[in-house]
MMTF fields as JSON, N, C-alpha, C and O atoms, coordinates in Angstrom:
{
  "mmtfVersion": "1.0.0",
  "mmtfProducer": "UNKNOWN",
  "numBonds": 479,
  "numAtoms": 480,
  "numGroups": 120,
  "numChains": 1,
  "numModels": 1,
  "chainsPerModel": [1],
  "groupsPerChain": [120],
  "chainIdList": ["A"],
  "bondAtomList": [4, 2, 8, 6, 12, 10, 16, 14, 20, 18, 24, 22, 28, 26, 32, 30, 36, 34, 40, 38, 44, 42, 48, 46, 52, 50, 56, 54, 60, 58, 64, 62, 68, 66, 72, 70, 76, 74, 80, 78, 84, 82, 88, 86, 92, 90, 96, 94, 100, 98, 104, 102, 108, 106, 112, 110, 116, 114, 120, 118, 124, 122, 128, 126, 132, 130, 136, 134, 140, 138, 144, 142, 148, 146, 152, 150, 156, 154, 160, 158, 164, 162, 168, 166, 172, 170, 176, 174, 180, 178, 184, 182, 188, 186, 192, 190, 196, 194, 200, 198, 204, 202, 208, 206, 212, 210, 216, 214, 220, 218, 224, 222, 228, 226, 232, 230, 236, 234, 240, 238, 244, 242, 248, 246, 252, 250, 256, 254, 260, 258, 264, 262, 268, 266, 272, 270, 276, 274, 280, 278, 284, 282, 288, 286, 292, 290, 296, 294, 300, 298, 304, 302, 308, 306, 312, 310, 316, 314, 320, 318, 324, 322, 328, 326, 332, 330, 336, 334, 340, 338, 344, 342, 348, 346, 352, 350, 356, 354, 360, 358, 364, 362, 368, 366, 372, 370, 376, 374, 380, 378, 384, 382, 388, 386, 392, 390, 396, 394, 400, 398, 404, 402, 408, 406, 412, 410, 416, 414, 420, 418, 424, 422, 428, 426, 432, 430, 436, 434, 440, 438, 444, 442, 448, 446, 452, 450, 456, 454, 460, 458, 464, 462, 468, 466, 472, 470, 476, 474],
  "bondOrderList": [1, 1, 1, 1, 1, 1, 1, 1, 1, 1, 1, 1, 1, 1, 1, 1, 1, 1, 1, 1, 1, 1, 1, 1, 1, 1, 1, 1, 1, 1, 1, 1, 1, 1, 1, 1, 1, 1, 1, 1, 1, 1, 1, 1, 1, 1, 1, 1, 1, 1, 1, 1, 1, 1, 1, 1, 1, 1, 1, 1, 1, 1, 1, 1, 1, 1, 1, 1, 1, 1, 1, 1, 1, 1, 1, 1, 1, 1, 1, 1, 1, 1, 1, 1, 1, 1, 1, 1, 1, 1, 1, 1, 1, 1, 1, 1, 1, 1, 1, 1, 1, 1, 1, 1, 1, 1, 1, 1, 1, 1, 1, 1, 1, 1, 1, 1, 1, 1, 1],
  "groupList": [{"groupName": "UNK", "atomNameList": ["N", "CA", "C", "O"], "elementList": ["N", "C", "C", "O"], "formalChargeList": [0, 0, 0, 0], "bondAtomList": [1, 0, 2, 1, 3, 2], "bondOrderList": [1, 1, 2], "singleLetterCode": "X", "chemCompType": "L-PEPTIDE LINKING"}],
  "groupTypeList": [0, 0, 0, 0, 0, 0, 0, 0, 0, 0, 0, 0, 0, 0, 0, 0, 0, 0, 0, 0, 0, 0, 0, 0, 0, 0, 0, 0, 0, 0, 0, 0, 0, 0, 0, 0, 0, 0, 0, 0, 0, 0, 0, 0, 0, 0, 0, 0, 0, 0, 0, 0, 0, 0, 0, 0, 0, 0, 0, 0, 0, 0, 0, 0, 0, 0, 0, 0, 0, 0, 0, 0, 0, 0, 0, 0, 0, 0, 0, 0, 0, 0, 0, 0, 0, 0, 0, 0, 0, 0, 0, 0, 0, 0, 0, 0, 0, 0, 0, 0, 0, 0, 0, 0, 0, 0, 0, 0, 0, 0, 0, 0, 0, 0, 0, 0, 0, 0, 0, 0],
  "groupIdList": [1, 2, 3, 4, 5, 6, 7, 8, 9, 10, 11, 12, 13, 14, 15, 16, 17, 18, 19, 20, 21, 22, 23, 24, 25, 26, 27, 28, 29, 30, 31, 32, 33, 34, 35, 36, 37, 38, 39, 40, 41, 42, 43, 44, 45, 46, 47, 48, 49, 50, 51, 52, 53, 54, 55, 56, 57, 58, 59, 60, 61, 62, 63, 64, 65, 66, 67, 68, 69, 70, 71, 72, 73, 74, 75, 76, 77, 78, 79, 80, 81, 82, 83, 84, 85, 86, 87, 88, 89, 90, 91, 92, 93, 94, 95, 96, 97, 98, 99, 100, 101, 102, 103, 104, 105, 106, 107, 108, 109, 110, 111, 112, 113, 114, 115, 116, 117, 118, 119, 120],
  "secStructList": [7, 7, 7, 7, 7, 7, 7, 2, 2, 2, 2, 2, 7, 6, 6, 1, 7, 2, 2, 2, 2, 2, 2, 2, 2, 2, 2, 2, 2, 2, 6, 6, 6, 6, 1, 3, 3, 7, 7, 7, 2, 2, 2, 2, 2, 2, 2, 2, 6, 1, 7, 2, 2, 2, 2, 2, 2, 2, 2, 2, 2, 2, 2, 6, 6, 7, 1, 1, 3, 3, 3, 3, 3, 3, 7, 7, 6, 6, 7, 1, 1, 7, 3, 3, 3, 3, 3, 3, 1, 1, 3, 3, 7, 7, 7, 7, 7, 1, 2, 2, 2, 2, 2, 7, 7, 1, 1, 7, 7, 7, 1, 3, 3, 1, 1, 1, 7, 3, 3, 7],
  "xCoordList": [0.841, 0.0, 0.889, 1.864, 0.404, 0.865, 1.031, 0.045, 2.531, 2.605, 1.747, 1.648, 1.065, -0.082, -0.851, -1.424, -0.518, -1.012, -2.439, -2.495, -3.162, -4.923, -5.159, -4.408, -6.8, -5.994, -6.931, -7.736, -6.538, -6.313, -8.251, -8.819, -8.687, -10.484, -10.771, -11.531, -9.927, -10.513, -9.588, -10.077, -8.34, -7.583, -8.188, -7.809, -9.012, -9.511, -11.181, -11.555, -12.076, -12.884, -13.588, -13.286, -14.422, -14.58, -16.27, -16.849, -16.605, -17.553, -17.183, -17.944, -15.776, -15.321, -14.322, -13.508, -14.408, -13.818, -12.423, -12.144, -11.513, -9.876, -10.373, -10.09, -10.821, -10.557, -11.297, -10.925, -12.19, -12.36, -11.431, -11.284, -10.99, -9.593, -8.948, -8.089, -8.348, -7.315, -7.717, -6.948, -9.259, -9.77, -9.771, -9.409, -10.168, -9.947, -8.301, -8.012, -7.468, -6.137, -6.008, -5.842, -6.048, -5.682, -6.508, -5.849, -7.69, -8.702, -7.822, -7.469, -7.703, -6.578, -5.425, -5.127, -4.492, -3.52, -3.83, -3.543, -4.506, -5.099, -5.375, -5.221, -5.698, -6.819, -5.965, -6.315, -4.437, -3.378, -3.091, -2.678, -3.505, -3.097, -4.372, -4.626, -5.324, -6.674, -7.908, -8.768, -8.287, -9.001, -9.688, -10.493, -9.969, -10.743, -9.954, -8.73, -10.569, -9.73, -11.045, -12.202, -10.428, -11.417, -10.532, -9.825, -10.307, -9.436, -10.724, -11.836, -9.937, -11.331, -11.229, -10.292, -12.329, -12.513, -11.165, -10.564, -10.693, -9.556, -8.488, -7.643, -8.418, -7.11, -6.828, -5.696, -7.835, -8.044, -7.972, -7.546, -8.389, -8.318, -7.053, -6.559, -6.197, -4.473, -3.866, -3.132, -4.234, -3.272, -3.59, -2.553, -5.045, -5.418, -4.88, -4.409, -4.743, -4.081, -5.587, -5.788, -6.695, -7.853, -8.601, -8.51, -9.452, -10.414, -11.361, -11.408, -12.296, -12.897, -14.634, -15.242, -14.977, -15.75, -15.784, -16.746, -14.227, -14.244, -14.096, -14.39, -13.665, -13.638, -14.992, -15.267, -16.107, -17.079, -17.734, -17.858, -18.055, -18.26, -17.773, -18.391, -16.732, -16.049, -16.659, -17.054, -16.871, -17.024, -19.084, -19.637, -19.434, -21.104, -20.918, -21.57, -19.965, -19.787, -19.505, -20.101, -18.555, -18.056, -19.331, -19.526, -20.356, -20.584, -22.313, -23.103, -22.555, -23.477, -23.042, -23.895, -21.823, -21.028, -21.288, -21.561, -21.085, -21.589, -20.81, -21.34, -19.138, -18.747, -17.399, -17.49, -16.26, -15.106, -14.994, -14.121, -15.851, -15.515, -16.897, -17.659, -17.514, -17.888, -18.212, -17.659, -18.93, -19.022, -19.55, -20.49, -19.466, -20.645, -19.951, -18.762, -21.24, -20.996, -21.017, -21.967, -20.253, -20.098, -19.567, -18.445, -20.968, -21.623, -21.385, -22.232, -19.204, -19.134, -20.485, -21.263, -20.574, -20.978, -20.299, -19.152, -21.689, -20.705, -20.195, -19.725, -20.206, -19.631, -20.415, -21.483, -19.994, -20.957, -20.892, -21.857, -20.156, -19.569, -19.667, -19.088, -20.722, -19.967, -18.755, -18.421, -18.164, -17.399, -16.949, -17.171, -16.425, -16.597, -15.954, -14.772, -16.203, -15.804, -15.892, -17.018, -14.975, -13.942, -13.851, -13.092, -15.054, -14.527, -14.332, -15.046, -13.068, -12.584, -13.567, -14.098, -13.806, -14.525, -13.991, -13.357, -14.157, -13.336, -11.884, -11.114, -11.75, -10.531, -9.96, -10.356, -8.918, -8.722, -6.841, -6.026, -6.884, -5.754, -4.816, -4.746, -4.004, -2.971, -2.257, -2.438, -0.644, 0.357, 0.656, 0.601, 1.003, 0.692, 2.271, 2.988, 2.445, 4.504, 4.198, 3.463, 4.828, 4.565, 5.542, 5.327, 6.509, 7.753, 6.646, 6.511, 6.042, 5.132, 4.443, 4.368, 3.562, 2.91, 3.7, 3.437, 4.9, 6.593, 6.567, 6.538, 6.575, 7.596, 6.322, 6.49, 5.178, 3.793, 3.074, 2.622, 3.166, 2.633, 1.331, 0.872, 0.736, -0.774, -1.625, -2.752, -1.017, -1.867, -1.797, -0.784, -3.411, -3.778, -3.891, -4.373, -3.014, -3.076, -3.615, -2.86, -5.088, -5.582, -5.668, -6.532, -4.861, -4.991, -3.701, -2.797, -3.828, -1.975, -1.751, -2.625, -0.056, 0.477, 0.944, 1.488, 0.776, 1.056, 1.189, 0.439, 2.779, 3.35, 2.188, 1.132, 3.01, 2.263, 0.585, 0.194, -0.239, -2.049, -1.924, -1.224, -3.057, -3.912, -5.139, -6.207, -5.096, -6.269, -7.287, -7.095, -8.093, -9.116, -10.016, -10.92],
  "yCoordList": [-1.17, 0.0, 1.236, 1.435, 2.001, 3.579, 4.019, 4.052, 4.839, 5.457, 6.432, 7.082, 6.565, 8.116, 8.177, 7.346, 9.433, 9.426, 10.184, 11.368, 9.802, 9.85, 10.929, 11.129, 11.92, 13.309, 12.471, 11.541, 13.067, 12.744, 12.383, 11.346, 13.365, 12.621, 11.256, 10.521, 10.971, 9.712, 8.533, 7.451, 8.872, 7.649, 7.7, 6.882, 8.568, 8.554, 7.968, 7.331, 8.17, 7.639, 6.436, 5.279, 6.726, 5.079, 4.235, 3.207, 5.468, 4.46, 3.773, 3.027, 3.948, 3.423, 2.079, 2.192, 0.979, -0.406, -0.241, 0.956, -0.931, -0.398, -0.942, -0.085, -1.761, -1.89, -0.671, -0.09, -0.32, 0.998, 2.351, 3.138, 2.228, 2.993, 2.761, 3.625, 1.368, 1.589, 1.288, 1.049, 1.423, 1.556, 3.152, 3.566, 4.266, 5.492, 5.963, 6.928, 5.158, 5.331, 5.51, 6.657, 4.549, 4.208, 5.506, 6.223, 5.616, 6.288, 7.884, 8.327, 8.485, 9.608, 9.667, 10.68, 8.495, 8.185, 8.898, 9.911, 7.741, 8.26, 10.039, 10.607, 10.669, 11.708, 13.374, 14.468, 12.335, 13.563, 14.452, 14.264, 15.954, 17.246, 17.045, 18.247, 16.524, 17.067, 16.91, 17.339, 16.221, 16.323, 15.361, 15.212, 14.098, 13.428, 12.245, 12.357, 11.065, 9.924, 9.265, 9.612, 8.018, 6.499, 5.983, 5.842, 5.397, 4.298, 2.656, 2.473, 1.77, 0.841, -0.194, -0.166, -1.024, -1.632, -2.595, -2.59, -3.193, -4.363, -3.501, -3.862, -2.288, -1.39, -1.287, -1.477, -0.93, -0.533, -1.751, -1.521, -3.086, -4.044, -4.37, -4.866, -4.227, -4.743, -3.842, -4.186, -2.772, -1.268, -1.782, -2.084, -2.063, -2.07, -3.412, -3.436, -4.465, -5.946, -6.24, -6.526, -6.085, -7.619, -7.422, -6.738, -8.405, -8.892, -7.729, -6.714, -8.092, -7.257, -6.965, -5.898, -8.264, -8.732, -7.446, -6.694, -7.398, -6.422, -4.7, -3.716, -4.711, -3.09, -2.451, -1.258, -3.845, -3.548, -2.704, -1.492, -3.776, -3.298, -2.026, -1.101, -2.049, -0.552, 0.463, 1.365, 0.514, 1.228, 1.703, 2.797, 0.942, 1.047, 2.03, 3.052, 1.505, 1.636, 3.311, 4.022, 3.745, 5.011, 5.795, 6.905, 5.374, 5.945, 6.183, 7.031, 5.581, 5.426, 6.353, 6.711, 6.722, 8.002, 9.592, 10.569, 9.391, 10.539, 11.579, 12.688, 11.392, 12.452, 12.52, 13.534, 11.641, 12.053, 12.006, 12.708, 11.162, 10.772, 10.92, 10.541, 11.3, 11.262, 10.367, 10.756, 9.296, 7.936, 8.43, 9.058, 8.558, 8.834, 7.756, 7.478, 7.208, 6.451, 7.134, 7.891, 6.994, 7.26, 6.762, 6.256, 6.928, 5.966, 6.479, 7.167, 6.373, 7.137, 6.659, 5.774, 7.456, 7.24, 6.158, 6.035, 5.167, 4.262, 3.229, 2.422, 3.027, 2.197, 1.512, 1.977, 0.121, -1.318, -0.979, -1.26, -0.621, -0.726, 1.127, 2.026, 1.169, 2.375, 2.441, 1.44, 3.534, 3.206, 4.355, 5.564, 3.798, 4.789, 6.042, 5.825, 7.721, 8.426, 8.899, 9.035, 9.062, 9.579, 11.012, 11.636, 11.684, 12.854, 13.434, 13.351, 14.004, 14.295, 15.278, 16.074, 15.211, 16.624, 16.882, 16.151, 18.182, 19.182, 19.554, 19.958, 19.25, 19.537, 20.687, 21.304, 21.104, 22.61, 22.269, 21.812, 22.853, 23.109, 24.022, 25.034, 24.131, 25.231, 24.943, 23.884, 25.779, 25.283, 25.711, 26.732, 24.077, 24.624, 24.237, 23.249, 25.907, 25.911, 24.964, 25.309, 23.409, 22.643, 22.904, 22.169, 23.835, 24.289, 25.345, 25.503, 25.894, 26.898, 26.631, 27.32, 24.829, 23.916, 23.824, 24.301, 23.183, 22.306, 23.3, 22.758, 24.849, 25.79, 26.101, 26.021, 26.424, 26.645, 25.42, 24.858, 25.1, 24.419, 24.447, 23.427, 25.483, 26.489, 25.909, 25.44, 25.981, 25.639, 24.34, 23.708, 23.585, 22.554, 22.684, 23.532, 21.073, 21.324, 19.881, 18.927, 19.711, 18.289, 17.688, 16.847, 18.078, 17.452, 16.659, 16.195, 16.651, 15.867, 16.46, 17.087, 16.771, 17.265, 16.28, 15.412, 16.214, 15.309, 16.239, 16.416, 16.91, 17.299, 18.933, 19.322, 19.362, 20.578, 20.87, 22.036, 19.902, 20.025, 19.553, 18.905, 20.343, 20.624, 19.766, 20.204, 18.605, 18.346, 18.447, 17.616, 19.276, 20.092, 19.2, 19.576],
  "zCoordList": [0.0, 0.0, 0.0, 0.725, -0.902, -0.313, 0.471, 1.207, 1.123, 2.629, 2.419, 1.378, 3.47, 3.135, 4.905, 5.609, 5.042, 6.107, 6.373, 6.04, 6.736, 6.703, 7.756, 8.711, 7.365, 8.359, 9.882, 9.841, 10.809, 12.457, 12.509, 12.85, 12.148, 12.084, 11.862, 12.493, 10.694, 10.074, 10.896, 11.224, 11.141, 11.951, 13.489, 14.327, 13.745, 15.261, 15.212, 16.196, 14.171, 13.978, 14.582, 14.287, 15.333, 15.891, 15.345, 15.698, 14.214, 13.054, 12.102, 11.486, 11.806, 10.724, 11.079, 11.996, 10.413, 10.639, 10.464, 10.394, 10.373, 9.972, 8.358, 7.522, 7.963, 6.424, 5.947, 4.928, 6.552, 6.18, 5.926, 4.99, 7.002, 6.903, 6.615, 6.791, 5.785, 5.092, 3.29, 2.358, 3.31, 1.833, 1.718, 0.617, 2.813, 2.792, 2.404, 1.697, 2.963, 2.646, 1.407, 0.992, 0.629, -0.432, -1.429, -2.182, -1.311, -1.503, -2.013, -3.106, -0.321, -0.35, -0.95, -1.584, -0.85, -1.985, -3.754, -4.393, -3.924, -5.351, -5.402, -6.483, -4.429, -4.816, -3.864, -3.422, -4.044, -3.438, -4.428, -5.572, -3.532, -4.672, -5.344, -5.417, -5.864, -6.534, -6.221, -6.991, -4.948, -4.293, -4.616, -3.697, -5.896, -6.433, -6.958, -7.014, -7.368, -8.18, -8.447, -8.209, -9.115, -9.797, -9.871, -10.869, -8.308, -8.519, -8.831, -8.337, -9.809, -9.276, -7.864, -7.065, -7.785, -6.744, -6.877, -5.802, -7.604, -7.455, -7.142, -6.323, -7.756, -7.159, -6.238, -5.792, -5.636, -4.192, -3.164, -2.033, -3.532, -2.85, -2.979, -1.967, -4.119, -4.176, -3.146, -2.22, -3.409, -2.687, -1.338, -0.748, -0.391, 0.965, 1.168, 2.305, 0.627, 0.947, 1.609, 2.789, 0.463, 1.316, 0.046, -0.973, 0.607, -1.324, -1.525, -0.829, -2.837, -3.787, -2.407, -2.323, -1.576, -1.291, 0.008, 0.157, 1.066, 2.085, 1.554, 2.233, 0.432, -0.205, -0.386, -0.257, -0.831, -1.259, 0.245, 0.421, 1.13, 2.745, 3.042, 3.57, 2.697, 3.249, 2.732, 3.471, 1.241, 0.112, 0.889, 0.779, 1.3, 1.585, 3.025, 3.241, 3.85, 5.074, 5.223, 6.032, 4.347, 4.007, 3.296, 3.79, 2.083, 1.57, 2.555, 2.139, 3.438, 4.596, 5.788, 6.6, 5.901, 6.857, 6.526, 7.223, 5.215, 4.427, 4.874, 4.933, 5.35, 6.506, 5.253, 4.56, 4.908, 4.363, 3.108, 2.598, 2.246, 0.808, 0.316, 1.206, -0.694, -1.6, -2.747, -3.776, -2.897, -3.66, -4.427, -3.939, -5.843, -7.099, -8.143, -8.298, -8.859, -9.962, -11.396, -11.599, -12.239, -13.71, -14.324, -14.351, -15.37, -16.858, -17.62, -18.189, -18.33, -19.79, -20.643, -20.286, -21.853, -23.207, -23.944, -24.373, -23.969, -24.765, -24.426, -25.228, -22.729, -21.762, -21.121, -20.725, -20.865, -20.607, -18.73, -18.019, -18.409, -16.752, -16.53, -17.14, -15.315, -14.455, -13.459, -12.826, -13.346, -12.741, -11.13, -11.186, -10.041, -9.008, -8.959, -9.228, -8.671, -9.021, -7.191, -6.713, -6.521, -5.204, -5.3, -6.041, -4.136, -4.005, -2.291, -1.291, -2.557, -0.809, -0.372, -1.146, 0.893, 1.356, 2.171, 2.933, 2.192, 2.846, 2.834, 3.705, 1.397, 0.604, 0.222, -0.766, 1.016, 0.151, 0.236, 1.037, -1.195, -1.53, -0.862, -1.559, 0.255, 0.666, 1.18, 1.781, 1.382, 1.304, 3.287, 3.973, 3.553, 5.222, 5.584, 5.43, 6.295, 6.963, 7.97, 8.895, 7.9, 8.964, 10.329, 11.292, 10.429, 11.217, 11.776, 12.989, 11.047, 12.326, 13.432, 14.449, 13.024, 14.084, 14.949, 16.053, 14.703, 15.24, 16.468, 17.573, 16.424, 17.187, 18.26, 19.477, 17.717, 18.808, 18.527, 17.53, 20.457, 20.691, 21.314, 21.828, 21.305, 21.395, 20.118, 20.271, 18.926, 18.096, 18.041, 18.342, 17.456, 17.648, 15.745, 14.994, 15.477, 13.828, 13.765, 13.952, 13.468, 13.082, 11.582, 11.333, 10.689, 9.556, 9.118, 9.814, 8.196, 7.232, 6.682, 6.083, 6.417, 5.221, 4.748, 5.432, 3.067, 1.956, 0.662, -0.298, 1.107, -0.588, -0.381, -0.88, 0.467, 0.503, 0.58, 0.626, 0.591, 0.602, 2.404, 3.182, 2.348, 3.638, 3.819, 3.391, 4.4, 4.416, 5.94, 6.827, 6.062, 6.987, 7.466, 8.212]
}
């Protein structure tokens, strides 16, 4: 799996299963720096290390939370299979001085940095 570190909400979470969290992992992986991906379901089951059968669970489990990800399906033109379309919420793009957290220890910084994005 991708090193990727998941922001402090979702690793503290106590609705969400760990394969959940580490299908969100992977999830965030994909969708670093643009806020969105389609990874498919076998991807995601290779990347998390468990079958097509527990991604699926996760995938319901998450999209029943309605709190970090965004599940929508899309049906190119033309195309026999929809396919899942991943969107982060509460995604904003900005570039966070992580040495400013480091030095005050007053401020409380609950997200991840990954390659300069902020995730809130």
């Amino acid at each position: 799996m991708r090193d990727y570190a998941l922001p402090l909400e979702v690793k503290e979470s106590k609705e969400l299963s760990r394969s959940a969290k580490d299908v969100l992992r992977v999830i965030y992986s994909y969708a670093e720096g643009k806020g969105e991906c389609f990874p498919s379901i076998l991807t995601i089951a290779r990347e998390a290390g468990c079958s097509k059968n527990t991604v699926i669970r996760a995938l319901n489990q998450i999209r029943d939370l309605n709190k970090f990800v965004v599940i929508t399906q899309v049906k190119p033109d033309n195309r026999r299979f929809a396919h899942n379309h991943y969107t982060i919420l509460n995604f904003k793009r900005e570039v966070v001085n992580i040495r400013e957290y480091r030095e005050d220890p007053n401020k409380k910084y609950t997200g991840c940095v990954q390659k300069g994005h902020k995730y809130l």
